[in-house]
Legacy VTK file of the C-alpha trace (Angstrom):
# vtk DataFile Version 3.0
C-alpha trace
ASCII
DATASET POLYDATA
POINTS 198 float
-1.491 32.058 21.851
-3.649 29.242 23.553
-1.426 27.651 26.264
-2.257 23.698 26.535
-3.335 22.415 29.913
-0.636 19.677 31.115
-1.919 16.550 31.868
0.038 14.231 35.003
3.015 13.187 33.377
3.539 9.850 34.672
0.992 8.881 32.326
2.786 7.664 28.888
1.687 5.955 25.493
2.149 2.292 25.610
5.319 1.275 23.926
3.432 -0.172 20.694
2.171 2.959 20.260
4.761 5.227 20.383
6.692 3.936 17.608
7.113 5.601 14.090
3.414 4.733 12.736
1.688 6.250 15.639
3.847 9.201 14.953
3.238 9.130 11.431
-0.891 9.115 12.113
0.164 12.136 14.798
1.590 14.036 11.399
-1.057 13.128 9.025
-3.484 14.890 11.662
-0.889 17.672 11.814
-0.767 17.971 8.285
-4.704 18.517 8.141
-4.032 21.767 10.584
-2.212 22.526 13.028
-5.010 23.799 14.724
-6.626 20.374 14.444
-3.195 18.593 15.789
-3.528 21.458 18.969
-7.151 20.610 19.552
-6.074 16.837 19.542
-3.546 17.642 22.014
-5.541 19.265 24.297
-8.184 16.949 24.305
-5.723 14.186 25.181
-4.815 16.287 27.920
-8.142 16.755 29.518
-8.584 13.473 29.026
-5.812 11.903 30.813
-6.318 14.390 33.628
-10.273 13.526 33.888
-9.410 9.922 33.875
-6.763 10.156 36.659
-9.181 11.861 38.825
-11.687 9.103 38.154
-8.672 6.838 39.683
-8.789 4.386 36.734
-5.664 2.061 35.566
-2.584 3.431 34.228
-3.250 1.235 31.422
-6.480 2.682 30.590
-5.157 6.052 30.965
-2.605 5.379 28.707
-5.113 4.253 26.028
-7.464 6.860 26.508
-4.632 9.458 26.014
-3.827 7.760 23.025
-7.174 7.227 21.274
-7.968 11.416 22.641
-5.253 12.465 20.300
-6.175 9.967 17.154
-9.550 10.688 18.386
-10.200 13.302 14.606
-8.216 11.373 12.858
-10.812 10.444 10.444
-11.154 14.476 9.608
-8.339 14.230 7.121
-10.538 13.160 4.944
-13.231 15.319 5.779
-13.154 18.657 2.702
-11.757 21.909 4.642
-15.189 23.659 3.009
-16.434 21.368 5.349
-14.636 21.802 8.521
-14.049 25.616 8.227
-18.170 25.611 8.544
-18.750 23.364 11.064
-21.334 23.913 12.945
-23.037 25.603 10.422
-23.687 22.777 7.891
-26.221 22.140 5.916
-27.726 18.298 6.353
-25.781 16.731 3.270
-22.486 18.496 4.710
-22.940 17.373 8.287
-23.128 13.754 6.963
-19.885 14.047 5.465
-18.530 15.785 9.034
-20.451 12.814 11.222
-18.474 9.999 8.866
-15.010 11.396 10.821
-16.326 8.949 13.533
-16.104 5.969 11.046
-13.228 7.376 9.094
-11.284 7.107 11.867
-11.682 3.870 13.449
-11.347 2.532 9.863
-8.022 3.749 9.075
-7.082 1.392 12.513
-8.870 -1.988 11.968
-6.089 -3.337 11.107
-2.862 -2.690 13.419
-3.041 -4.469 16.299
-1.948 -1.880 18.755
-4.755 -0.015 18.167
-7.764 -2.134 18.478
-8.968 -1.261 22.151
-8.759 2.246 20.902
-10.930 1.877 18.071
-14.297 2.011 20.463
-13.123 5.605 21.949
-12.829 6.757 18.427
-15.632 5.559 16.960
-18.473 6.472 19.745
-16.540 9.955 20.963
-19.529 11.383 19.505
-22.187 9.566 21.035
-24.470 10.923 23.674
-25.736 9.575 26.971
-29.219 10.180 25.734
-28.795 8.093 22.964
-29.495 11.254 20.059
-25.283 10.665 18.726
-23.922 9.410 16.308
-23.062 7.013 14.777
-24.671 3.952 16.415
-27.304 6.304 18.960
-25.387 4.508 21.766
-27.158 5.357 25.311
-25.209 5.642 28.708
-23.121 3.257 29.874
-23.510 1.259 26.385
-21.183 4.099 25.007
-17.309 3.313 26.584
-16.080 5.110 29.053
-13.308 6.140 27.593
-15.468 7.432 24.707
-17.407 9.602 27.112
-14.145 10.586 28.514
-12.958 12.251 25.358
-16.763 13.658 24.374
-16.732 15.930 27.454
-13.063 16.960 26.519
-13.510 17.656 22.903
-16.558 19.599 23.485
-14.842 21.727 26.302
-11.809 22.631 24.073
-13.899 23.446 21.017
-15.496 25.951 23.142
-12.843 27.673 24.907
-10.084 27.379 22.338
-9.867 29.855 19.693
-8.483 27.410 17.004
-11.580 25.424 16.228
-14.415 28.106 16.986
-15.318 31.745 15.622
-16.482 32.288 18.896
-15.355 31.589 22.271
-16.874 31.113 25.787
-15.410 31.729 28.319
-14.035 29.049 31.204
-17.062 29.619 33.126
-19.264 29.551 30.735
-18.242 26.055 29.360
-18.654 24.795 32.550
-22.149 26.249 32.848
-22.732 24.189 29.044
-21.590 21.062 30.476
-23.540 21.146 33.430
-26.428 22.244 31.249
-26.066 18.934 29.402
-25.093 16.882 31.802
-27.233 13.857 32.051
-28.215 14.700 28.189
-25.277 14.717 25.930
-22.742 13.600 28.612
-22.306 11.607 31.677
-23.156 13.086 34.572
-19.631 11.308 36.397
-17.544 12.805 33.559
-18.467 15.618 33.746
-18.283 16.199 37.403
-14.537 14.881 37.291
-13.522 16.867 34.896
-14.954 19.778 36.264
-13.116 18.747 39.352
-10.009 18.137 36.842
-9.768 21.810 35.958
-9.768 22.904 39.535
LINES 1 199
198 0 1 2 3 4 5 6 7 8 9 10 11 12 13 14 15 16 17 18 19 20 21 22 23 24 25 26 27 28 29 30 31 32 33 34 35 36 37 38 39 40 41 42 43 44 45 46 47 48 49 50 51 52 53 54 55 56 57 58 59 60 61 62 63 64 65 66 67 68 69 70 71 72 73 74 75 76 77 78 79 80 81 82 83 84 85 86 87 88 89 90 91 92 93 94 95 96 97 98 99 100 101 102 103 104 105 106 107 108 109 110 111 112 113 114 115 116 117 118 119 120 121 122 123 124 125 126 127 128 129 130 131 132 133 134 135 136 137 138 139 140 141 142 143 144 145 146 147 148 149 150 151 152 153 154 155 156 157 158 159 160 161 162 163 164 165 166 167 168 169 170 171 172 173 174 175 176 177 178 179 180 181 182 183 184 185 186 187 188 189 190 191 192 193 194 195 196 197
């Protein structure tokens, strides 16, 4: 069984956003898959850990924990025929897949709490080279904590049996990241959270 990495726990969700909606959004992800709730998890973790050792604000921790687990959200409404075939999509299926993004950050437009987290939802899937989705962001145009959670998710779905047929290895994950560092991610993420995992 895949053990979660612990992130610091001083770090906590802000007090608007642990109440019973945030935990309600927590179950609807849950309710997708629990494999999908695990990956969220984990991600949040990484995340939280990454930005600690970048030394940024509790507060900005705190939100880029939050948005890390909401950060699928939008894949409940993505088909499972879908997701259970991701990566291998054909181009009308991987426009459904890329609308997560949108689905997402829609679903939170309008509760207050969440609006600084909408950003690091929406753009987790842009790239530092501009090729992402769903705007083409480039480098430091994409947020940091969106760039944050990009390195994380694409870690986990590597290493963690849950959301891939196949699995790397630690190492080489690492070796991917640093591959496309400076391409798909920033080249300061991903050096902290190399330096994260230890």
């Amino acid at each position: 069984m895949l053990t979660l990495m612990q992130a610091p726990e001083i770090y906590k969700f802000d007090a608007a956003l642990t109440d019973g909606f945030f935990s309600s959004l927590l179950q609807l992800i849950k309710l997708k898959g629990a494999n999908l709730y695990m990956h969220s998890q984990q991600v949040a973790n990484y995340a939280v850990s990454v930005a600690a050792k970048m030394r940024l604000p509790r507060e900005e921790i705190e939100r880029i924990r939050a948005a890390a687990m909401l950060h699928d959200l939008g894949q409940i409404t993505v088909p499972n025929t879908v997701l259970t075939k991701y990566p291998y999509l054909s181009t009308r299926e991987m426009s459904v897949f890329k609308n997560h993004c949108n689905a997402g950050s829609y679903m939170l437009e309008n509760i207050p709490a969440c609006q600084e987290l909408i950003p690091y939802i929406r753009y987790h899937h842009e790239r530092w080279d501009g090729k992402g989705y769903p705007k083409r962001l480039k480098g430091v145009n994409i947020p940091l904590g969106a760039r944050i959670i990009a390195v994380a998710d694409h870690y986990d779905r590597f290493i963690n049996p849950c959301t891939e047929n196949w699995v790397k290895t630690k190492d080489e994950a690492i070796r991917e990241l640093l591959s496309l560092s400076g391409m798909a991610f920033d080249s300061d993420v991903v050096r902290a959270f190399i330096e994260a995992l230890g």
